[in-house]
Residue, then its C-alpha position, 0 to 999 in steps of 0.5 A: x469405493x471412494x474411501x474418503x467419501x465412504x467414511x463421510x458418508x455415515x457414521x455407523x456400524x454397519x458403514x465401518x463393516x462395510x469399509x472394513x471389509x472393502x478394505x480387507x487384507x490389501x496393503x495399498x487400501x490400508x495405507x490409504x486408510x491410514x494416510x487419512x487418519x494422519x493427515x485428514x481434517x479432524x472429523x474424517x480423522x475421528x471416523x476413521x480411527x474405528x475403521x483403523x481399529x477394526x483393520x486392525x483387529x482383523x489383520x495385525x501383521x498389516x498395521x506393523x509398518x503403520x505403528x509408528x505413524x499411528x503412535x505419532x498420531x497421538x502425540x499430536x495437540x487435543x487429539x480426539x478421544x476417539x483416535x485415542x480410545x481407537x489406537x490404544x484399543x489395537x496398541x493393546x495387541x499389536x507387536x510394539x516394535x522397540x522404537x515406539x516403546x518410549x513415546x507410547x509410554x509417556x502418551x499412555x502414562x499421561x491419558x492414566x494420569x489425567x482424571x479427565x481423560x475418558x475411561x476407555x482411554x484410561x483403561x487401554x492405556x493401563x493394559x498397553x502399560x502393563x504389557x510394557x512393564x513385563x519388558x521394562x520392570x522399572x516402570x511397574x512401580x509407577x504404573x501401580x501408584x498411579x493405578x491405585x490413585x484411579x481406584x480411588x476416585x473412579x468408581x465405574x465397575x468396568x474400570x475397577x475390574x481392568x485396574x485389579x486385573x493389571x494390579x495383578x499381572x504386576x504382581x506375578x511379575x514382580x513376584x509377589 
């Protein structure tokens, strides 16, 4: 399989569980998938975020070397929403190694941050967050006033339910 070519070739489920599984648990194919989702035009790029997502899934101990390139990614001018929603999705499970901890904050304060900012976003956003704040307490404060800044404008139930579901492991956190 031309990898390239295969994520051109349709945008679909069925075409992302086909690449997922050529793919599999081989490093250089994984390296090749993420080599495009750097450096590719943005089309390919934003294809290639859900196959990455996926991989992902499916293998976490794999991407471990690629998460730096991956939060790097989203430090890039008008990132896509999908390669945001893609990476903040798998962010949420991965083993986050110390030295992406600082730009993976600010990425993930500011997506929480912008009312503009798609709400899959936001809430992957707010749940890579809270994970961080059990390793560094001081940002727990920051995380709820800005948390309970979205409740009150946003009233999609499925954000809600994630908001107070972080509001609440903060608390225990905190202790209250």
């Amino acid at each position: 399989m031309h990898l390239r070519a295969a994520i051109l070739e349709e945008h679909s489920r069925e075409q992302v569980t086909r690449i997922v599984q050529w793919i599999g648990r081989d490093t250089g194919r994984i390296a090749a998938l993420i080599d495009i989702f750097i450096r590719d035009e943005y089309r390919v790029v934003q294809r290639a975020a859900w196959i990455v997502s996926d991989v992902g899934r499916l293998h976490p101990e794999l991407m471990q070397p690629h998460i730096p390139g991956l939060v790097q990614r989203l430090e890039d001018k008008g990132t896509h929403i999908a390669v945001k929603r893609n990476v903040y999705r798998l962010m949420q499970y991965l083993e986050l190694p110390e030295a992406v901890h600082a730009p993976l904050m600010n990425s993930c304060f500011a997506s929480l941050a912008d009312p503009r900012e798609a709400l899959a976003v936001r809430a992957f956003a707010m749940s890579i967050l809270a994970r961080l704040a059990g390793i560094y307490p001081e940002i727990g404060q920051e995380l709820r006033l800005i948390i309970e800044d979205n409740l009150q404008h946003e009233a999609a139930p499925s954000f809600k339910s994630r908001a107070r579901k972080v509001l609440q492991q903060l608390d225990k956190a905190s202790g209250h």
